[in-house]
mmCIF file of the N, C-alpha and C atoms, coordinates in Angstrom:
data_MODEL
# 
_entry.id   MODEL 
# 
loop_
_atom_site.group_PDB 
_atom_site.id 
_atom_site.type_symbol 
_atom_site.label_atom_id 
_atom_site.label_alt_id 
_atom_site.label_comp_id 
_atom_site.label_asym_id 
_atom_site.label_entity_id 
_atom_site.label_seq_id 
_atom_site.pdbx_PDB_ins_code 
_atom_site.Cartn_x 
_atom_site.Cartn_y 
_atom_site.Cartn_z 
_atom_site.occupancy 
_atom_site.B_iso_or_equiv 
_atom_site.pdbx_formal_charge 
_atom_site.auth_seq_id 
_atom_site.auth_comp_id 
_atom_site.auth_asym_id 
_atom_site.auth_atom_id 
_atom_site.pdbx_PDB_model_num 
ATOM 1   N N  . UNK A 1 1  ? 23.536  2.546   -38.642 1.00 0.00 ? 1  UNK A N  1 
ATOM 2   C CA . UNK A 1 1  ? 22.284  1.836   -38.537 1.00 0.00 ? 1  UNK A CA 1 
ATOM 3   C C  . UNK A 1 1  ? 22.017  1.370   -37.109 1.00 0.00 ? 1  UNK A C  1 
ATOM 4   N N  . UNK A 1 2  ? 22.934  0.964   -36.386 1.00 0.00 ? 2  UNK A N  1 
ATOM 5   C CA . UNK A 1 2  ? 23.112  0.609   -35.095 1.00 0.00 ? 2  UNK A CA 1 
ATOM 6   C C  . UNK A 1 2  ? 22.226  1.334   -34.410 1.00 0.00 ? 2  UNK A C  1 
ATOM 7   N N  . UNK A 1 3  ? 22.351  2.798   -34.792 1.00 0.00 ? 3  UNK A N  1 
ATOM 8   C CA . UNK A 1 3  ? 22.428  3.585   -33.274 1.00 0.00 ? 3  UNK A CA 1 
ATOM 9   C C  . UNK A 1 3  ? 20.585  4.172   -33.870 1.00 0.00 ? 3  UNK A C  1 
ATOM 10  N N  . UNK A 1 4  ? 20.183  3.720   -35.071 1.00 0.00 ? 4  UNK A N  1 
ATOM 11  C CA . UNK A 1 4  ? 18.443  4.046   -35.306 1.00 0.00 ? 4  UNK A CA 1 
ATOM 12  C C  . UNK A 1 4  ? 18.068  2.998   -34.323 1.00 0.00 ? 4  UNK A C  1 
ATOM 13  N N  . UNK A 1 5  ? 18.348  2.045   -34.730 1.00 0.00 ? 5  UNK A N  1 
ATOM 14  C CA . UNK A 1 5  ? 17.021  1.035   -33.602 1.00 0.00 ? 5  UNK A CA 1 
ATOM 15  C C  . UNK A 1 5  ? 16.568  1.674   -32.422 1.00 0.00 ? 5  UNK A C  1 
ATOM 16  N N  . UNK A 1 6  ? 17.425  1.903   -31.614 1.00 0.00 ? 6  UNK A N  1 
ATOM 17  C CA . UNK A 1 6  ? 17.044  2.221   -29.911 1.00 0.00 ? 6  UNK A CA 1 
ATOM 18  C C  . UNK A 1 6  ? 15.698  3.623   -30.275 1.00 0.00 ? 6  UNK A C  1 
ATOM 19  N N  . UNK A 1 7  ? 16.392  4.622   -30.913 1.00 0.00 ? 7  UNK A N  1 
ATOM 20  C CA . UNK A 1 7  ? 15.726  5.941   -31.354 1.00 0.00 ? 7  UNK A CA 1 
ATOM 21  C C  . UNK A 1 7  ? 14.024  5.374   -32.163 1.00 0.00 ? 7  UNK A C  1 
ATOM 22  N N  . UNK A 1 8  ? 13.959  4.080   -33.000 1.00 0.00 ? 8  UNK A N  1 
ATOM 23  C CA . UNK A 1 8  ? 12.780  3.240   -33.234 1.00 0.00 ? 8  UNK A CA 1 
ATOM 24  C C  . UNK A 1 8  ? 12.354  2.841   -32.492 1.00 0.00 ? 8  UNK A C  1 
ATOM 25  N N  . UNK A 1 9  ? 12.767  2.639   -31.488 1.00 0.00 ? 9  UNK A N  1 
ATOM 26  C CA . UNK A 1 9  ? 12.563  1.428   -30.096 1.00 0.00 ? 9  UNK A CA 1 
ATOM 27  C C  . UNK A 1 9  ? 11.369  2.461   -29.396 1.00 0.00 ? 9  UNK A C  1 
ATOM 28  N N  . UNK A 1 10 ? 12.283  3.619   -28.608 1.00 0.00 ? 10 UNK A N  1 
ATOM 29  C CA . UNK A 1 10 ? 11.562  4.258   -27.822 1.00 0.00 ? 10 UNK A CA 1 
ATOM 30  C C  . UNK A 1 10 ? 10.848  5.628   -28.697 1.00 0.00 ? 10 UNK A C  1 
ATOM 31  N N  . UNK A 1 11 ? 10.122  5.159   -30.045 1.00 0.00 ? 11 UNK A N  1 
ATOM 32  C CA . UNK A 1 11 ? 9.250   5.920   -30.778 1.00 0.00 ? 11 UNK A CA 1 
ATOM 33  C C  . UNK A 1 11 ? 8.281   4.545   -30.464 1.00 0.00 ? 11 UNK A C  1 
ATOM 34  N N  . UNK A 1 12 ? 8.331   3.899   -30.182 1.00 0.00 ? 12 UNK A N  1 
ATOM 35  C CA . UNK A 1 12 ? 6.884   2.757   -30.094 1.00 0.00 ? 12 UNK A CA 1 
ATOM 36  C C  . UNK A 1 12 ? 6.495   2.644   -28.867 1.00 0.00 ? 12 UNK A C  1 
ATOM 37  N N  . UNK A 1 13 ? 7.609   2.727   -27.886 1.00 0.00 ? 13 UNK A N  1 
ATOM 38  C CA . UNK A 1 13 ? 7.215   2.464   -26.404 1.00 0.00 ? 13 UNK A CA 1 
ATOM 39  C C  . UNK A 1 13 ? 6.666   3.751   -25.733 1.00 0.00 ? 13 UNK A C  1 
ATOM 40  N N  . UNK A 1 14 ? 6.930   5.093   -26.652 1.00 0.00 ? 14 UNK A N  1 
ATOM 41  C CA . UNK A 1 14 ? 6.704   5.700   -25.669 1.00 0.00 ? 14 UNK A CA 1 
ATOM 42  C C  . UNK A 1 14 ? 5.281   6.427   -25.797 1.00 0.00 ? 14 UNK A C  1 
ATOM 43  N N  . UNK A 1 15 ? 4.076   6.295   -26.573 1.00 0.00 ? 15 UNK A N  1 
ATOM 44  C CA . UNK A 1 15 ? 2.802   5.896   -26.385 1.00 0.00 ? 15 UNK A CA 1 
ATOM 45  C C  . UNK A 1 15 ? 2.215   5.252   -25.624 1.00 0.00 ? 15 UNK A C  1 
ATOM 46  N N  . UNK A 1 16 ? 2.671   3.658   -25.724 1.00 0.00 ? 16 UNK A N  1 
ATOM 47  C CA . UNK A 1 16 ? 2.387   2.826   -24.158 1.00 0.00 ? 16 UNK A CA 1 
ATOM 48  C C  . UNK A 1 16 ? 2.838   3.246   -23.312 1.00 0.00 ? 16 UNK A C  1 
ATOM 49  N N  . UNK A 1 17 ? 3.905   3.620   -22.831 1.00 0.00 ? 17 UNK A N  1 
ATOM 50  C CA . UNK A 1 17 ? 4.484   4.308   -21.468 1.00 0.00 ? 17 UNK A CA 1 
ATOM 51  C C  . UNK A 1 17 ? 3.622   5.170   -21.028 1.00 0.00 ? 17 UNK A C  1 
ATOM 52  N N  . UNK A 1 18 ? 3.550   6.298   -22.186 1.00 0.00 ? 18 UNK A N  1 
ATOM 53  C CA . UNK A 1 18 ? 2.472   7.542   -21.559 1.00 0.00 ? 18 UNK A CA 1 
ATOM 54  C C  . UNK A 1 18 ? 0.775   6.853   -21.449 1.00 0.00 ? 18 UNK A C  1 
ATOM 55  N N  . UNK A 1 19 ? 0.440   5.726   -21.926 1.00 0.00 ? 19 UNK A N  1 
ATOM 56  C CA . UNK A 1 19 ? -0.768  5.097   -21.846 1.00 0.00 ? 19 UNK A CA 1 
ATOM 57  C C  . UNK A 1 19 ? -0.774  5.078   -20.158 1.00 0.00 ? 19 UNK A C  1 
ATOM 58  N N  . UNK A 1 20 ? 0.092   3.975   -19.887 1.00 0.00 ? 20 UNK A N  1 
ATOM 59  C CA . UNK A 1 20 ? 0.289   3.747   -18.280 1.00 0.00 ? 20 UNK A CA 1 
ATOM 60  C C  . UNK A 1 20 ? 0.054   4.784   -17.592 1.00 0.00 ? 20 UNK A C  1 
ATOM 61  N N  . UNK A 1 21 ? 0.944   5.475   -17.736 1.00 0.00 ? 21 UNK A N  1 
ATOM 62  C CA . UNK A 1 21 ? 1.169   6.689   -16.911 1.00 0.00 ? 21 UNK A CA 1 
ATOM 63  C C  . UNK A 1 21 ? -0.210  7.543   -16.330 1.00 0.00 ? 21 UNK A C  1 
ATOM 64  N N  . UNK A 1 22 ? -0.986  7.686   -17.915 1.00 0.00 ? 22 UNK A N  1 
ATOM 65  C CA . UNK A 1 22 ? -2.219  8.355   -17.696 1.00 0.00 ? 22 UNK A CA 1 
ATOM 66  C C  . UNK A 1 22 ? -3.357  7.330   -16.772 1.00 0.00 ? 22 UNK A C  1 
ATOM 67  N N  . UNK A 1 23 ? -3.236  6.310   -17.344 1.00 0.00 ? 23 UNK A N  1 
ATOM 68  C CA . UNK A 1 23 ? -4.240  5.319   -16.626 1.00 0.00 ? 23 UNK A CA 1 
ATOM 69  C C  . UNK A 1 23 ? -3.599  5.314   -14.749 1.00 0.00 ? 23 UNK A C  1 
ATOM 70  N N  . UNK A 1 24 ? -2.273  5.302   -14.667 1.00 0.00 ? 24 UNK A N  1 
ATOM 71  C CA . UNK A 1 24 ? -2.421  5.795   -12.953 1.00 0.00 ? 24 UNK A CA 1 
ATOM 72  C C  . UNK A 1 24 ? -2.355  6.578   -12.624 1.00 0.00 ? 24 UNK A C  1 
ATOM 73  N N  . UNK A 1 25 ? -2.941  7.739   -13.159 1.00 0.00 ? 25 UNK A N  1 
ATOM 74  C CA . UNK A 1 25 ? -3.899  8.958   -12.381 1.00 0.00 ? 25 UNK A CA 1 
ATOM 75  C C  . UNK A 1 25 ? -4.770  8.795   -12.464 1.00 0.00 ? 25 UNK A C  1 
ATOM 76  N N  . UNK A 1 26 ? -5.638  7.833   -12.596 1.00 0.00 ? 26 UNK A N  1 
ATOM 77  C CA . UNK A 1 26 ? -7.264  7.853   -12.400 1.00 0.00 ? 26 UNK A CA 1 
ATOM 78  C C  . UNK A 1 26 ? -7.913  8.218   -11.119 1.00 0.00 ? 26 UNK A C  1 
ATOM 79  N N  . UNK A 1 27 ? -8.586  8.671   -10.681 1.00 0.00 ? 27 UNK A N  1 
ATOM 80  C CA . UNK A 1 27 ? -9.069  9.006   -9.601  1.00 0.00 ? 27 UNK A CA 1 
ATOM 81  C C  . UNK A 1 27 ? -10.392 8.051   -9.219  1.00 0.00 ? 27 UNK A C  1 
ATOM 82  N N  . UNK A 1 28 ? -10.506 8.059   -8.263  1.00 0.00 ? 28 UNK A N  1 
ATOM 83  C CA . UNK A 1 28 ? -11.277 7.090   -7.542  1.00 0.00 ? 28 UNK A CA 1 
ATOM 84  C C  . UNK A 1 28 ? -12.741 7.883   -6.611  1.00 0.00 ? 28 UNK A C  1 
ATOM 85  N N  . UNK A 1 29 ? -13.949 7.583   -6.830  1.00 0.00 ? 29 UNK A N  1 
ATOM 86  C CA . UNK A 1 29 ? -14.895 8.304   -5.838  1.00 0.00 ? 29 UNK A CA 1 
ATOM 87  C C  . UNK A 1 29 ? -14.649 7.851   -4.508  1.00 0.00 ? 29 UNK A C  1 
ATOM 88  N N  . UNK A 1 30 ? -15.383 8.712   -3.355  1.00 0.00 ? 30 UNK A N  1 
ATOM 89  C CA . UNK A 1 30 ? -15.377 8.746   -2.583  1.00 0.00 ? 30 UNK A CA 1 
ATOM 90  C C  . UNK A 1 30 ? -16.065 7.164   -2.024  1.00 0.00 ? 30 UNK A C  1 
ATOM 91  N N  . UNK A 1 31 ? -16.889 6.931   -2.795  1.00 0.00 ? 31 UNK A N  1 
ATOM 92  C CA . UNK A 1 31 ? -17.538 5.071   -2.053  1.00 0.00 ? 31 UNK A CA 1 
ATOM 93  C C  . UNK A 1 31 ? -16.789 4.144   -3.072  1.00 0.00 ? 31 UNK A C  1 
ATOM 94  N N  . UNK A 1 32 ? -15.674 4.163   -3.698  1.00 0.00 ? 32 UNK A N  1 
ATOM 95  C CA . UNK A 1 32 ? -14.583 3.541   -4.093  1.00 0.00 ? 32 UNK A CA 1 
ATOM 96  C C  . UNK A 1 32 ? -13.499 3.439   -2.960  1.00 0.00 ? 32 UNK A C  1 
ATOM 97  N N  . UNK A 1 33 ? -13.478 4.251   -2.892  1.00 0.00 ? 33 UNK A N  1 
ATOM 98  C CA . UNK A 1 33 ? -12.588 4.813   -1.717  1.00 0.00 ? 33 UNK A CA 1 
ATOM 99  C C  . UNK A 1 33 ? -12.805 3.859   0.109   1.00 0.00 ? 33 UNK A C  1 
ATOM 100 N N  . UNK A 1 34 ? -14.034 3.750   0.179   1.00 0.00 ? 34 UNK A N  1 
ATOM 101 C CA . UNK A 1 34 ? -14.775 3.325   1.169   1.00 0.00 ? 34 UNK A CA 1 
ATOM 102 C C  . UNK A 1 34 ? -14.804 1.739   0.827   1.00 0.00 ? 34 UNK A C  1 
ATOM 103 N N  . UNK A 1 35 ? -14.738 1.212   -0.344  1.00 0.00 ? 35 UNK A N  1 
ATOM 104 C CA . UNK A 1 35 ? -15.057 -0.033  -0.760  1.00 0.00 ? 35 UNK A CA 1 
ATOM 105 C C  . UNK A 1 35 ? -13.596 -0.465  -0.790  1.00 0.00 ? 35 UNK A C  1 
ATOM 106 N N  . UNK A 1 36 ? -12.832 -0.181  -0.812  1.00 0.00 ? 36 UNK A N  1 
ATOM 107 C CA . UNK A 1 36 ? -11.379 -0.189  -0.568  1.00 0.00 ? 36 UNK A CA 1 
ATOM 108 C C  . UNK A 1 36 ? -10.670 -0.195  0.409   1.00 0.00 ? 36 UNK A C  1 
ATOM 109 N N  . UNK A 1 37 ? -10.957 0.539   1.595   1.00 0.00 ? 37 UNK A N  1 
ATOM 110 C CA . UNK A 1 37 ? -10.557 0.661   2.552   1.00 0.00 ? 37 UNK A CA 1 
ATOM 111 C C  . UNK A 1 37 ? -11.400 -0.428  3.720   1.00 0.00 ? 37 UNK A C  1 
ATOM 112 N N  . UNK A 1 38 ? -12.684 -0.784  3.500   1.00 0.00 ? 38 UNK A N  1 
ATOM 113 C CA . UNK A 1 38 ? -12.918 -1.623  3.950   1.00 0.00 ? 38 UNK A CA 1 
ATOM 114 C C  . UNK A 1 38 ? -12.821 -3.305  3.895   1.00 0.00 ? 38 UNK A C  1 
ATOM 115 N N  . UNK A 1 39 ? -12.275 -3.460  2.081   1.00 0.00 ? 39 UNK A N  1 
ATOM 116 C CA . UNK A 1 39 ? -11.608 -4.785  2.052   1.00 0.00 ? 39 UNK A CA 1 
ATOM 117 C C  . UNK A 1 39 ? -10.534 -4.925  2.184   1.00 0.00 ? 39 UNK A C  1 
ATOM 118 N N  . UNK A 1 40 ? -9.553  -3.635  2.860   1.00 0.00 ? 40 UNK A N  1 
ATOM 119 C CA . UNK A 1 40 ? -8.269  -3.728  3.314   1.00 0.00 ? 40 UNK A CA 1 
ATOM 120 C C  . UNK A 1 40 ? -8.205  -3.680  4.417   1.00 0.00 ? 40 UNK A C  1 
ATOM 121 N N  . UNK A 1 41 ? -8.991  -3.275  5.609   1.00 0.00 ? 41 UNK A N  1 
ATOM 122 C CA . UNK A 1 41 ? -9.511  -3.667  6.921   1.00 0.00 ? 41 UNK A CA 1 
ATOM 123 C C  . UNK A 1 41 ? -9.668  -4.970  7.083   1.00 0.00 ? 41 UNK A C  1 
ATOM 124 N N  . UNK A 1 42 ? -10.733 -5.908  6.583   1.00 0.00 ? 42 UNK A N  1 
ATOM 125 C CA . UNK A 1 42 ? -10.830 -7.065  6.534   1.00 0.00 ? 42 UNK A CA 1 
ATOM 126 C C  . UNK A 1 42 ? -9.951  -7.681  6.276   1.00 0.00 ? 42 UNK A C  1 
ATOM 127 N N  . UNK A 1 43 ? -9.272  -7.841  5.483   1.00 0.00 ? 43 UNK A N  1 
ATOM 128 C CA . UNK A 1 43 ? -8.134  -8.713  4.945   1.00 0.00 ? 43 UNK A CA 1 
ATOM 129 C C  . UNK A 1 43 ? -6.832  -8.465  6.059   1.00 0.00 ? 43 UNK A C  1 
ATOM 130 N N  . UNK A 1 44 ? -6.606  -7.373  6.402   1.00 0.00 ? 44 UNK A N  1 
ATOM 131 C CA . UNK A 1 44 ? -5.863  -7.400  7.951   1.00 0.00 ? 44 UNK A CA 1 
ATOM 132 C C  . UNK A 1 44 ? -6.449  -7.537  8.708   1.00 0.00 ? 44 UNK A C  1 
ATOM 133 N N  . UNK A 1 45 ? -7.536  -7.481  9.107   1.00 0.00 ? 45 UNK A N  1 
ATOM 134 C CA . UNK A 1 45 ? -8.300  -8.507  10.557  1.00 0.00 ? 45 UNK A CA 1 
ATOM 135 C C  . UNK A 1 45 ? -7.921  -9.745  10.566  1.00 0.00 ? 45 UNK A C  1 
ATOM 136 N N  . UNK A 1 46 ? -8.045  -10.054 9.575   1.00 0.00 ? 46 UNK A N  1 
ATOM 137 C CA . UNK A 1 46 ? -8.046  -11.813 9.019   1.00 0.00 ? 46 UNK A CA 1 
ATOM 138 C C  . UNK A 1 46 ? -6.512  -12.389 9.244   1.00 0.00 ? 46 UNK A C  1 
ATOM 139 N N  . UNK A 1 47 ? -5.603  -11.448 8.963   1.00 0.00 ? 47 UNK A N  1 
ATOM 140 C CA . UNK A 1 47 ? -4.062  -12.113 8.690   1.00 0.00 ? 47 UNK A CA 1 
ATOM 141 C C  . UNK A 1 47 ? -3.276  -11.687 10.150  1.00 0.00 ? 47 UNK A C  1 
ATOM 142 N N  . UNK A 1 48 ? -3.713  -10.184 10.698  1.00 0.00 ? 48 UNK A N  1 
ATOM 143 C CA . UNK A 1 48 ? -2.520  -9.838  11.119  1.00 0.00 ? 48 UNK A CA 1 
ATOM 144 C C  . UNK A 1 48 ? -3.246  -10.192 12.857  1.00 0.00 ? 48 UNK A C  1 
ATOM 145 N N  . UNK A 1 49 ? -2.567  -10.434 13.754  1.00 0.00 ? 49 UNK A N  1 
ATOM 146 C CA . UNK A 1 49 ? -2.906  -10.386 15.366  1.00 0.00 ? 49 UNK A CA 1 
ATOM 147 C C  . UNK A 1 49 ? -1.727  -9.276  15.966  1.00 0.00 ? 49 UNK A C  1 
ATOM 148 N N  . UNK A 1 50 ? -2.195  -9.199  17.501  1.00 0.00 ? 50 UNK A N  1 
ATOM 149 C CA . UNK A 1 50 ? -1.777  -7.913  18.196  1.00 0.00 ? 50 UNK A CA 1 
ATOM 150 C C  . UNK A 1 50 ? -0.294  -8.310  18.503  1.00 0.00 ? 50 UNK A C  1 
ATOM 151 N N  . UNK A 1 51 ? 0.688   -7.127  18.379  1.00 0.00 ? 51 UNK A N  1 
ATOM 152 C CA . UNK A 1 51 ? 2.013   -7.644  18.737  1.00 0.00 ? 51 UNK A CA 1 
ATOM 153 C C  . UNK A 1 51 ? 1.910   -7.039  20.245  1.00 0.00 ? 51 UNK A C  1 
ATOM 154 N N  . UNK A 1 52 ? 3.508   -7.835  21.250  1.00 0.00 ? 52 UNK A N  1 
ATOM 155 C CA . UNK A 1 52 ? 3.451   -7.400  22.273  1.00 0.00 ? 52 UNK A CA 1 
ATOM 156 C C  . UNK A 1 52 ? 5.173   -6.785  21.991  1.00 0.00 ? 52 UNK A C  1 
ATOM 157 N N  . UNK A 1 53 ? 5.371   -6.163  23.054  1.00 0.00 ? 53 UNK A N  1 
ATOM 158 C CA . UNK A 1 53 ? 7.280   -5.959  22.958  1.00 0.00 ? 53 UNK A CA 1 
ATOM 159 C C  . UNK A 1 53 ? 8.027   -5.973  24.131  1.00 0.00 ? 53 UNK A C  1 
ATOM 160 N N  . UNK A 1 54 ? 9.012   -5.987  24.405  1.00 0.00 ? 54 UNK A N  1 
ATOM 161 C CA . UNK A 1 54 ? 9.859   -6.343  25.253  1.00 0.00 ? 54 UNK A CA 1 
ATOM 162 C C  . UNK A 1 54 ? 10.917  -4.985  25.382  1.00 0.00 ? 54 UNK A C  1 
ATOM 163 N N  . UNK A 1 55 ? 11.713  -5.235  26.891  1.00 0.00 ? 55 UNK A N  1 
ATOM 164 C CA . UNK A 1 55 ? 12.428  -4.136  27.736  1.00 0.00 ? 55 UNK A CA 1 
ATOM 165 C C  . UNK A 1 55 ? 13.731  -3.952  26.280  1.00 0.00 ? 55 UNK A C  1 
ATOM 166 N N  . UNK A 1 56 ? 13.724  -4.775  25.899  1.00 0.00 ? 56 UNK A N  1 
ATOM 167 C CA . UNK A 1 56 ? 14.833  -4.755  24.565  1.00 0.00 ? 56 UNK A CA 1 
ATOM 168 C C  . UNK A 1 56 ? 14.314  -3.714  23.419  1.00 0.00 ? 56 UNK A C  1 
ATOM 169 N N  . UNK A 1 57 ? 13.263  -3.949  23.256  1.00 0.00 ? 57 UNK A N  1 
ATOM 170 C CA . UNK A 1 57 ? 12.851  -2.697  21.774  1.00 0.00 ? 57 UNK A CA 1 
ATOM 171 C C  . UNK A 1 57 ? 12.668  -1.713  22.307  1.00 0.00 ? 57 UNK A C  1 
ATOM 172 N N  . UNK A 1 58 ? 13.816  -0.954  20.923  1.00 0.00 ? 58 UNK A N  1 
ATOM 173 C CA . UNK A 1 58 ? 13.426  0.464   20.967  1.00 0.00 ? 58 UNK A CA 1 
ATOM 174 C C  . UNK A 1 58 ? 12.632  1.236   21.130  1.00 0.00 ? 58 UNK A C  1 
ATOM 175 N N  . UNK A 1 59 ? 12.325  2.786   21.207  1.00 0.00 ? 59 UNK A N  1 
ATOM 176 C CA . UNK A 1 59 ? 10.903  3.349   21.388  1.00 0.00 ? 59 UNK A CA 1 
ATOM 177 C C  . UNK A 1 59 ? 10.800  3.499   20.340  1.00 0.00 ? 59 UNK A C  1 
ATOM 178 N N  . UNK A 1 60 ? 11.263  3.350   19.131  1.00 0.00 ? 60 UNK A N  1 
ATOM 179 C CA . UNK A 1 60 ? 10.660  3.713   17.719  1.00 0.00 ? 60 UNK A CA 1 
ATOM 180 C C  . UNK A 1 60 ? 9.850   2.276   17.230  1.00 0.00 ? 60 UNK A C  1 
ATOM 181 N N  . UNK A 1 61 ? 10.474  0.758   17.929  1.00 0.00 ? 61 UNK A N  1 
ATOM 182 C CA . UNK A 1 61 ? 9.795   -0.171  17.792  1.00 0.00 ? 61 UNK A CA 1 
ATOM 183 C C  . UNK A 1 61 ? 8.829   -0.141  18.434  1.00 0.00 ? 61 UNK A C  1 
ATOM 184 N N  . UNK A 1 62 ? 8.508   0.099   20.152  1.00 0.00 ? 62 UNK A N  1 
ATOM 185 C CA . UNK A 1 62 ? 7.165   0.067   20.406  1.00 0.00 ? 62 UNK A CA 1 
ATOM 186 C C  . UNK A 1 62 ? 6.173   0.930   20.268  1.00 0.00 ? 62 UNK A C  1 
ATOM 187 N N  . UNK A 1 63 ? 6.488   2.312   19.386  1.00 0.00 ? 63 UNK A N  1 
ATOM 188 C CA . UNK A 1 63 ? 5.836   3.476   18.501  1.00 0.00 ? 63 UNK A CA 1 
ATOM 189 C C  . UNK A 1 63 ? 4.463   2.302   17.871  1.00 0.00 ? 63 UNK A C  1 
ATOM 190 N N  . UNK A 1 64 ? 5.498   1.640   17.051  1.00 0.00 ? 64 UNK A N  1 
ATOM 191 C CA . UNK A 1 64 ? 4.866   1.159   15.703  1.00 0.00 ? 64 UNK A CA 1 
ATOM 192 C C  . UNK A 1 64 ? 4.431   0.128   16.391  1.00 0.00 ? 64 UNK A C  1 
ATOM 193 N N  . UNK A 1 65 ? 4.407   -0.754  17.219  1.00 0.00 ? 65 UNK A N  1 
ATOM 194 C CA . UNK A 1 65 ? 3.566   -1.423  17.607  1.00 0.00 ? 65 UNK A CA 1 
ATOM 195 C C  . UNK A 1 65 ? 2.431   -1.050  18.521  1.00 0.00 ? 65 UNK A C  1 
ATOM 196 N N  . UNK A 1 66 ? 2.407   0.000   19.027  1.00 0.00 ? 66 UNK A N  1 
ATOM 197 C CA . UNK A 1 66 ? 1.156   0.797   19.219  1.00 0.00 ? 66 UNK A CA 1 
ATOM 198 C C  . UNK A 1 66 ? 0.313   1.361   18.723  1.00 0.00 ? 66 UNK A C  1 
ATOM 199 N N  . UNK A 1 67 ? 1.352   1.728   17.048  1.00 0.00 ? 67 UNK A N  1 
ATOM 200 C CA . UNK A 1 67 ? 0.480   1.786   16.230  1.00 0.00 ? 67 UNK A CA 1 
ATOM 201 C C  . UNK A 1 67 ? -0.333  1.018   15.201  1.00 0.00 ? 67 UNK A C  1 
ATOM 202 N N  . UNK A 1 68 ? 0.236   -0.304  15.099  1.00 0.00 ? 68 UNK A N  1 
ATOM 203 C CA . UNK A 1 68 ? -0.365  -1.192  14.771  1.00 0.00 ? 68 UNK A CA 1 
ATOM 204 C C  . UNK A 1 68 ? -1.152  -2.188  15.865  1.00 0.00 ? 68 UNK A C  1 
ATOM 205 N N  . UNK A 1 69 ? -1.493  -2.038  16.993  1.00 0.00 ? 69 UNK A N  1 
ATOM 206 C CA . UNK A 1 69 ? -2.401  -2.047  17.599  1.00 0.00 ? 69 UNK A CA 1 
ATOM 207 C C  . UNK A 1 69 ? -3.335  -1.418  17.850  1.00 0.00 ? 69 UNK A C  1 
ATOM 208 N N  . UNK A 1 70 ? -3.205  -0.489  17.563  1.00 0.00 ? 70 UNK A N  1 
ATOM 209 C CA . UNK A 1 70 ? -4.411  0.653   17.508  1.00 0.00 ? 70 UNK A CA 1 
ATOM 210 C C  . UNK A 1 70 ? -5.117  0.537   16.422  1.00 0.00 ? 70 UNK A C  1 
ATOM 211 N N  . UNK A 1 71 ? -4.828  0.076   15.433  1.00 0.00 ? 71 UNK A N  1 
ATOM 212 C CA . UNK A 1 71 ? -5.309  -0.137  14.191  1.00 0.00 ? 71 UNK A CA 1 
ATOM 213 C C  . UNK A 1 71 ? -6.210  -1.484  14.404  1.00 0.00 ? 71 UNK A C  1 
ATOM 214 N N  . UNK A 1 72 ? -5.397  -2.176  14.727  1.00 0.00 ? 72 UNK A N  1 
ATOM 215 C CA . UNK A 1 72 ? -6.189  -3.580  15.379  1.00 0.00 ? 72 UNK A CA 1 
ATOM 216 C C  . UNK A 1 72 ? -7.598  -3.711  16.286  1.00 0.00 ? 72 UNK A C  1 
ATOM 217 N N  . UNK A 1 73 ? -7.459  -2.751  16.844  1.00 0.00 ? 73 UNK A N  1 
ATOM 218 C CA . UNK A 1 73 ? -8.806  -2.351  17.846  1.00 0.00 ? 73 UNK A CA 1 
ATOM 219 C C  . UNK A 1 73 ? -9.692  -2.351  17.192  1.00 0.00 ? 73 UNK A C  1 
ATOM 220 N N  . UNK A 1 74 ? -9.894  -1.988  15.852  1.00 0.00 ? 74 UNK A N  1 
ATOM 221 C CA . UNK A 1 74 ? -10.893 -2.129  15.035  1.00 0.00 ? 74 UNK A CA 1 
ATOM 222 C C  . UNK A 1 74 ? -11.128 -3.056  14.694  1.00 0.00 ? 74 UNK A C  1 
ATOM 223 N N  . UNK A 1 75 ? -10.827 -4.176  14.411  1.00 0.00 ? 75 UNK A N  1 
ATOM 224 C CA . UNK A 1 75 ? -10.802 -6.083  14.919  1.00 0.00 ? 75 UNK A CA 1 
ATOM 225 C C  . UNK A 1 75 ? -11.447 -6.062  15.866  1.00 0.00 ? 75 UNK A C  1 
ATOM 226 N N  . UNK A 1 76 ? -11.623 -5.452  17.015  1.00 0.00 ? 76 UNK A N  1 
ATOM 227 C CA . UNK A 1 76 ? -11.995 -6.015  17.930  1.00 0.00 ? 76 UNK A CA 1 
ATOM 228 C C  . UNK A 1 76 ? -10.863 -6.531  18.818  1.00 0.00 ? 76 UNK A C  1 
ATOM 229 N N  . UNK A 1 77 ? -9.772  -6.275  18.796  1.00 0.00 ? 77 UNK A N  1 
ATOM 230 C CA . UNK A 1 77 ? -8.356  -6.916  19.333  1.00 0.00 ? 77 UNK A CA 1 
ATOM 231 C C  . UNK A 1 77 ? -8.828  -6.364  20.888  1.00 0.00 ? 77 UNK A C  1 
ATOM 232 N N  . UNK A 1 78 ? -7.947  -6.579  21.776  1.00 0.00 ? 78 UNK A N  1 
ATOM 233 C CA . UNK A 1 78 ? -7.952  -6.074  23.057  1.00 0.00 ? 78 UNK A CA 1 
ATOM 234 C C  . UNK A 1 78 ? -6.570  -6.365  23.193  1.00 0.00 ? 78 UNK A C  1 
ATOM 235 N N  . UNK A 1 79 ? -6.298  -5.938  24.259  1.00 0.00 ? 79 UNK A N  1 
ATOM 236 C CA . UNK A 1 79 ? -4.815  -5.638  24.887  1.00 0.00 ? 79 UNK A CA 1 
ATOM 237 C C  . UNK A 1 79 ? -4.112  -4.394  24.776  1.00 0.00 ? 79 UNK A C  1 
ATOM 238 N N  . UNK A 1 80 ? -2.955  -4.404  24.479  1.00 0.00 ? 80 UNK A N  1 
ATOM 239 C CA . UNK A 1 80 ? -2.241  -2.978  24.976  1.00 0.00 ? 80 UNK A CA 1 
ATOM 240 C C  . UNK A 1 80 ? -2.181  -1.937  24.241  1.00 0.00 ? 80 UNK A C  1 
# 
């Protein structure tokens, strides 16, 4: 009897599971897409400011801080 439950268990869950699953492939239009990407612009304008780096960081650290300054420019940021 033990060993039915689990085999009951995942006969109920696995409808909801595949529910999930299907619901995150939904696809999104193109001005979804745009409406999204622009309240995720904003919301990093708002939080994040420009980093600077030093003779100490790596070039893979000041990669990414060039690249997250570059991103920033669209803020309106200035600097490096």
């Amino acid at each position: 009897m033990r060993f039915n439950k689990p085999i009951v268990c995942a006969k109920r869950l696995a409808p909801i599971l595949i529910a999930i699953l299907i619901a995150g492939c939904q696809t999104t239009d193109i001005a979804g897409l745009k409406r999204m990407a622009t309240a995720n612009t904003l919301a990093f304008c708002d939080a994040a400011h420009p980093l600077y780096w030093s003779r100490k960081d790596t070039l893979e650290t000041i990669k990414q801080i060039k690249m997250h300054n570059a991103v920033g420019k669209i803020c309106g940021w200035s600097g490096k």
